[in-house]
Residue frames relative to the residue before (quaternion, step in Angstrom):
aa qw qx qy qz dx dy dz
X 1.0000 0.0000 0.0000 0.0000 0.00 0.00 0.00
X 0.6393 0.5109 -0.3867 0.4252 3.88 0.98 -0.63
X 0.7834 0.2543 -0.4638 0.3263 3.64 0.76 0.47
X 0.1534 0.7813 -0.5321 0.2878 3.29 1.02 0.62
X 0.0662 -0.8181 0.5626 0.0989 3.95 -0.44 0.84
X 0.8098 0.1769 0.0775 0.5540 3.51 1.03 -0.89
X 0.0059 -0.8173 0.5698 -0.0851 3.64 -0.29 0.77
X 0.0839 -0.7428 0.6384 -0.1838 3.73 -0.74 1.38
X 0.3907 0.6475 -0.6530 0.0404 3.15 -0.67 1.68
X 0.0678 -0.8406 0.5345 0.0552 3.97 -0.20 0.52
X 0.9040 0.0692 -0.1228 0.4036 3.20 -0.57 1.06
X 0.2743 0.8124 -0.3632 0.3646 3.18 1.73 1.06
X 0.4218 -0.6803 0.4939 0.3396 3.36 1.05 -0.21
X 0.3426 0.8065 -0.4290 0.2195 3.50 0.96 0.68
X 0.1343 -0.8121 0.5650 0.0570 3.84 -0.37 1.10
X 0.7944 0.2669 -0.1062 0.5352 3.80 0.51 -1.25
X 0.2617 -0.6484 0.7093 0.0893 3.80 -1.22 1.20
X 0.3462 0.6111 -0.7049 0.0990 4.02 0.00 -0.07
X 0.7257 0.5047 -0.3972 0.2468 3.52 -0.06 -0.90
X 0.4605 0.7193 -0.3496 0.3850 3.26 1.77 -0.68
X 0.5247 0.6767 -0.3463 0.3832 3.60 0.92 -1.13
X 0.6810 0.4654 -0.2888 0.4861 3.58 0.86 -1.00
X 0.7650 0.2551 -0.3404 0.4835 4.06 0.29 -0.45
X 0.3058 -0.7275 0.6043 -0.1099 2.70 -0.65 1.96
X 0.6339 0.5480 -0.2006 0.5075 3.84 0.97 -0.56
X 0.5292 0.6135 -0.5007 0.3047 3.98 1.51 -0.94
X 0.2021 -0.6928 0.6494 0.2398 3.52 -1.11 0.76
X 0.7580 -0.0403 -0.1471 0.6342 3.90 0.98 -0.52
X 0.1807 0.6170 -0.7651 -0.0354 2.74 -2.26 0.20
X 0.3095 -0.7803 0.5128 -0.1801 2.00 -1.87 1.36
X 0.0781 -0.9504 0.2399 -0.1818 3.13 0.05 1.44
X 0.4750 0.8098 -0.3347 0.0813 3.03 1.74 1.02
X 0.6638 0.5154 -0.2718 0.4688 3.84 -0.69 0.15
X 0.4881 0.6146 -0.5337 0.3150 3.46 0.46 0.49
X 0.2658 -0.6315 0.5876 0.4305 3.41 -1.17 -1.42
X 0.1555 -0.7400 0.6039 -0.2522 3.07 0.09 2.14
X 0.0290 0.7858 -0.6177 -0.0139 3.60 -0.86 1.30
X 0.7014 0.3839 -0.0975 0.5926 3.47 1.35 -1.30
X 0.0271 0.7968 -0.6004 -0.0621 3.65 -0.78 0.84
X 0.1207 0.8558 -0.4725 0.1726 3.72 1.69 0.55
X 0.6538 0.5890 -0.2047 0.4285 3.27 0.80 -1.53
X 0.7784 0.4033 -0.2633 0.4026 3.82 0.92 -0.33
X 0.4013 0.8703 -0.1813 0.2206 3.06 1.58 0.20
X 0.6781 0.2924 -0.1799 0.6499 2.93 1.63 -0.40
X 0.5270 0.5461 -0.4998 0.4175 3.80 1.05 0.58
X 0.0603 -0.8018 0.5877 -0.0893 3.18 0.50 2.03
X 0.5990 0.5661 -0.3644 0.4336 4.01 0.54 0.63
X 0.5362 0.6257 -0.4646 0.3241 3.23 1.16 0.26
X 0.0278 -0.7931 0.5167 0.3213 3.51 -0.50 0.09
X 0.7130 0.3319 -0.3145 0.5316 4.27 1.26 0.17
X 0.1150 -0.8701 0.4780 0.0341 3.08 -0.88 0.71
X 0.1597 0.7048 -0.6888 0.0576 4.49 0.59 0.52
X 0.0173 0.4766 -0.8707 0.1204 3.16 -1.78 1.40
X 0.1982 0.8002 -0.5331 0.1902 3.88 0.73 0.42
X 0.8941 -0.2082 -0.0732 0.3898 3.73 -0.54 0.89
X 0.0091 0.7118 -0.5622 0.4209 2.74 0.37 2.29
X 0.3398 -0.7964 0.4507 0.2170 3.39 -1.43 -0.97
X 0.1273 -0.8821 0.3418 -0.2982 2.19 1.27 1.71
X 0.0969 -0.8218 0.5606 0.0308 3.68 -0.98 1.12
X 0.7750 0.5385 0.1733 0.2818 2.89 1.28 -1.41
X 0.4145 0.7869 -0.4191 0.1825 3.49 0.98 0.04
X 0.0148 0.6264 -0.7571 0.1849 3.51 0.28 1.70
X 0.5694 0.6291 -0.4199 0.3220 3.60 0.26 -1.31
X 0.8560 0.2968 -0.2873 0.3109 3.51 0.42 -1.22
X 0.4893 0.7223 -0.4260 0.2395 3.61 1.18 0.04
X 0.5200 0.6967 -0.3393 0.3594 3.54 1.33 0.92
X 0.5887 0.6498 -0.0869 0.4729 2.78 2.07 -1.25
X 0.2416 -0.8797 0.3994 -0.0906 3.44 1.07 1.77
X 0.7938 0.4292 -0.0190 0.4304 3.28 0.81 -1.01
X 0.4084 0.6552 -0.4072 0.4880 3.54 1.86 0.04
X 0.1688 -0.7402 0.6491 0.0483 3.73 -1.29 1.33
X 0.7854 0.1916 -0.1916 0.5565 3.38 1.23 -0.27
X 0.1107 -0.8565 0.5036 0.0222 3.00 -1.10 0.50
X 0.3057 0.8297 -0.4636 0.0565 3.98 -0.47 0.32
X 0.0003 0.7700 -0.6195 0.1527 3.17 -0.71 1.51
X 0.3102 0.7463 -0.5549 0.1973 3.22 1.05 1.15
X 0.7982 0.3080 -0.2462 0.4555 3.77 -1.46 0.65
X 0.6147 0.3061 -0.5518 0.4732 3.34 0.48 1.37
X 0.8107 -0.3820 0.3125 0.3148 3.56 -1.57 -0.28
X 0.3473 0.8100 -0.4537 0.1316 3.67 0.83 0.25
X 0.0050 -0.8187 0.5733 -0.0325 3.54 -0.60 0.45
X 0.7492 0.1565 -0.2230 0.6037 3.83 0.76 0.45
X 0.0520 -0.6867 0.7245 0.0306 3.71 -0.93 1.39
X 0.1302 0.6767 -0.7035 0.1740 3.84 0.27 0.42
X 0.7712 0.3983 -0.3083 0.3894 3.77 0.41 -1.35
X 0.6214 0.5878 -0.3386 0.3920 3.87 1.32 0.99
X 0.5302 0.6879 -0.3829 0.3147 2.91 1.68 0.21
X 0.5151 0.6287 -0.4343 0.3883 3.37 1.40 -0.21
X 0.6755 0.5385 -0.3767 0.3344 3.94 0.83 -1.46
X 0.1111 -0.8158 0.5606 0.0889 3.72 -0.14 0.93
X 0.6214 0.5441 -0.3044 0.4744 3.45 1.33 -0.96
X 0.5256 0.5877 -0.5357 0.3024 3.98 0.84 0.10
X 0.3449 -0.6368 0.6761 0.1358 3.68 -1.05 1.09
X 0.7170 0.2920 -0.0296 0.6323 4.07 0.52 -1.89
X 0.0859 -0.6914 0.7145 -0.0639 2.98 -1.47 1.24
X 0.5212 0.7471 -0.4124 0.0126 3.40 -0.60 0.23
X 0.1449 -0.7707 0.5610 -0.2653 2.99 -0.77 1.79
X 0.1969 0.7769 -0.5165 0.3013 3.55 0.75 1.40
X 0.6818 0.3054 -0.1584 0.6456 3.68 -1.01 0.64
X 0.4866 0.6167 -0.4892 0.3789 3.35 0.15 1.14
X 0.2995 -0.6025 0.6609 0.3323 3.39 -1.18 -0.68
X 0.3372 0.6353 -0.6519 0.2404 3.96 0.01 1.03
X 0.4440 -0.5952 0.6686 0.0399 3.17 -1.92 0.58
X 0.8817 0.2605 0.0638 0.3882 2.85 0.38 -1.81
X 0.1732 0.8281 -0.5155 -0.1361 3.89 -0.42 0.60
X 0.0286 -0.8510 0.5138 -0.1044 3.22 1.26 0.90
X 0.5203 0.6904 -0.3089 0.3966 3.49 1.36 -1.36
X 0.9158 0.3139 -0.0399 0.2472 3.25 0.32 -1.12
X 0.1537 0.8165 -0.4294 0.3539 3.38 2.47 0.83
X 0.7397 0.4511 -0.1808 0.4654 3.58 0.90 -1.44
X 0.5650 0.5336 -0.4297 0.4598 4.37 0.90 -0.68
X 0.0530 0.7481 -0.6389 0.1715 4.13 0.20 1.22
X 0.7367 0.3241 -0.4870 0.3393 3.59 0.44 0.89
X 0.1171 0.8500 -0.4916 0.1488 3.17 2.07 0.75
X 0.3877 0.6457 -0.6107 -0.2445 3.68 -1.00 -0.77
X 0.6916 0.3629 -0.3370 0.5258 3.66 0.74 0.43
X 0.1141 0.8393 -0.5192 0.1140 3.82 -0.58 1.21
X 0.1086 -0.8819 0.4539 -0.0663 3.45 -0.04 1.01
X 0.1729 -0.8862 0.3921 -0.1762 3.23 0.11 1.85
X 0.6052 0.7182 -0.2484 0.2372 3.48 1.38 -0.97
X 0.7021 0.0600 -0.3594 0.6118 3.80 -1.12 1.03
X 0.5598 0.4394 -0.6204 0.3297 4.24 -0.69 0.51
X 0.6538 -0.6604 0.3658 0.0509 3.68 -1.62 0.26
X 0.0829 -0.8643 0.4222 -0.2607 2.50 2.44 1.66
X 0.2644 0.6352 -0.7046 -0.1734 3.76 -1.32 0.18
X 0.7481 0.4140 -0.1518 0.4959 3.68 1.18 -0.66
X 0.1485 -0.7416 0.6495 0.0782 3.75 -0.18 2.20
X 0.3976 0.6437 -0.6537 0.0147 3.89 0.54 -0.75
X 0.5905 0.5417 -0.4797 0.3574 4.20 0.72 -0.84
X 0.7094 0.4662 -0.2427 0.4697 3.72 1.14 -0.26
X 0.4292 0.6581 -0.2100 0.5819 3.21 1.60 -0.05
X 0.8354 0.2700 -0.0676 0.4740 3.28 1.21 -1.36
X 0.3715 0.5655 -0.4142 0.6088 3.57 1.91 0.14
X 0.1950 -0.8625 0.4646 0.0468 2.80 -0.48 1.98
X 0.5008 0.6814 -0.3647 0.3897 3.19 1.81 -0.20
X 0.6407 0.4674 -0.3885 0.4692 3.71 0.73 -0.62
X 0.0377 0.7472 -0.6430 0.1639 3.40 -1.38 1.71
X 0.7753 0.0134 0.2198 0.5919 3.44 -1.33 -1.56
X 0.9647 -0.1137 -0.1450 0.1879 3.37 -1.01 1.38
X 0.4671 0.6546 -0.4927 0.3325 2.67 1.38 1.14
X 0.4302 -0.6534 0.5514 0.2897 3.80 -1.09 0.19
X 0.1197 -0.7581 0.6393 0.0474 3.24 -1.28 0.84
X 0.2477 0.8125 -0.5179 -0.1014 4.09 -0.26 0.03
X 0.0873 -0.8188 0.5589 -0.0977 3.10 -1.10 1.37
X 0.1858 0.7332 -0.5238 0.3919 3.62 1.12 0.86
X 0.7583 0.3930 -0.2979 0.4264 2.92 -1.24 1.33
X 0.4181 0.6015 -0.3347 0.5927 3.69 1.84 -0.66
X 0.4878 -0.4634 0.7381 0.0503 2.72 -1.97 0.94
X 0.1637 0.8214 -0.5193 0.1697 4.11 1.09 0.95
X 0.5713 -0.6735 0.4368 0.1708 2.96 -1.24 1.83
X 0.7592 -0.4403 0.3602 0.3163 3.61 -0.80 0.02
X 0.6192 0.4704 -0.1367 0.6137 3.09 1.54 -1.71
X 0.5786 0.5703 -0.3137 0.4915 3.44 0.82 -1.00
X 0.7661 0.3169 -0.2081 0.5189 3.85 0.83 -0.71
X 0.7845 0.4064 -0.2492 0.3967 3.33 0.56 -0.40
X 0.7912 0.3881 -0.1143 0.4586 3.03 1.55 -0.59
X 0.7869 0.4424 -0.1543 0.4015 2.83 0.45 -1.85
X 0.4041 0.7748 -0.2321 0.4273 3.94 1.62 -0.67
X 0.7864 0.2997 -0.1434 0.5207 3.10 0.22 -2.12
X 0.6271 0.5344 -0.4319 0.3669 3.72 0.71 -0.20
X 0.5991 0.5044 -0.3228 0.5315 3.46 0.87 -1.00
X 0.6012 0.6025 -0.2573 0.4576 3.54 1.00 -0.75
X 0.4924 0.6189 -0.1185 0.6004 3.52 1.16 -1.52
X 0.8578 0.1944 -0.1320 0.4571 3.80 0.26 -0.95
X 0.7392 -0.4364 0.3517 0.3735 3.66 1.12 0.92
X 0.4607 0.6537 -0.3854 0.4603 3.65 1.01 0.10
X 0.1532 -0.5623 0.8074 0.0919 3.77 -1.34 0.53
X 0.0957 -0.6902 0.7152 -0.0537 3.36 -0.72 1.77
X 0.1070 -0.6861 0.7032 0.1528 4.29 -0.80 0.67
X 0.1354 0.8791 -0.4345 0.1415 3.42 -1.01 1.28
């Protein structure tokens, strides 16, 4: 399993990642369509740098807040409601984490090498934490359509990201 670099199953009916624990070396995987609940087992595959767990059923992603070295990310279409365990991944560039149940992207004030962030259908009203990611400027892409966006969030917090060279979809 430690040379395994890249690992591609989608639509495999896949529920349980233990064996995953063993490829320490996986730079990607990709994991979309299954019925993924537990992603514990990937915690210590601090060498990945992509990660698609994208329509699974997923609640949880303390596990991944080790995975330092991840530039992509996508955990769109499962059940997530807290990305707190993303403030550590500083190296993410691709975010995406549509079709959720978040609130909060406070997580994601500190991820300044974002330039792709996918936000749409989750229960966003307050971008100011995106407002305050000083890293997000001239070409990067923000979409947040579908949010329950606060006033301030529309009147304000937008035209700034907007102001700083951003494409904000809203």
């Amino acid at each position: 399993m430690s040379n395994l670099i890249s690992v591609s199953a989608g639509s495999a009916n896949i529920s349980d990642l233990t064996g995953l624990a063993f490829a320490t070396n996986l730079l990607s995987l990709y994991l979309y369509n299954n019925t993924i609940s537990d992603v514990s087992a990937l915690s210590g595959l601090t060498n990945l740098t992509s990660l698609t767990l994208r329509r699974n059923s997923i609640t949880d992603i303390s596990p991944l807040s080790g995975l330092i070295n991840l530039s992509l990310l996508r955990l769109e279409e499962n059940s997530i409601s807290d990305v707190s365990a993303l403030s550590g991944l500083t190296s993410l560039e691709r975010l995406r984490l549509q079709n959720n149940t978040i609130s909060d992207i406070s997580a994601l004030s500190g991820l300044t090498n974002l330039t792709g962030l996918t936000l749409y259908r989750n229960r966003i009203s307050d971008l100011s934490p995106l407002v305050a990611n000083t890293g997000l400027g001239s070409g990067d892409e923000v979409d947040v359509r579908d949010n329950p966006l606060s006033a301030t969030s529309i009147d304000t917090h937008i035209p700034a990201l907007q102001g700083r060279g951003v494409t904000v979809r809203f």
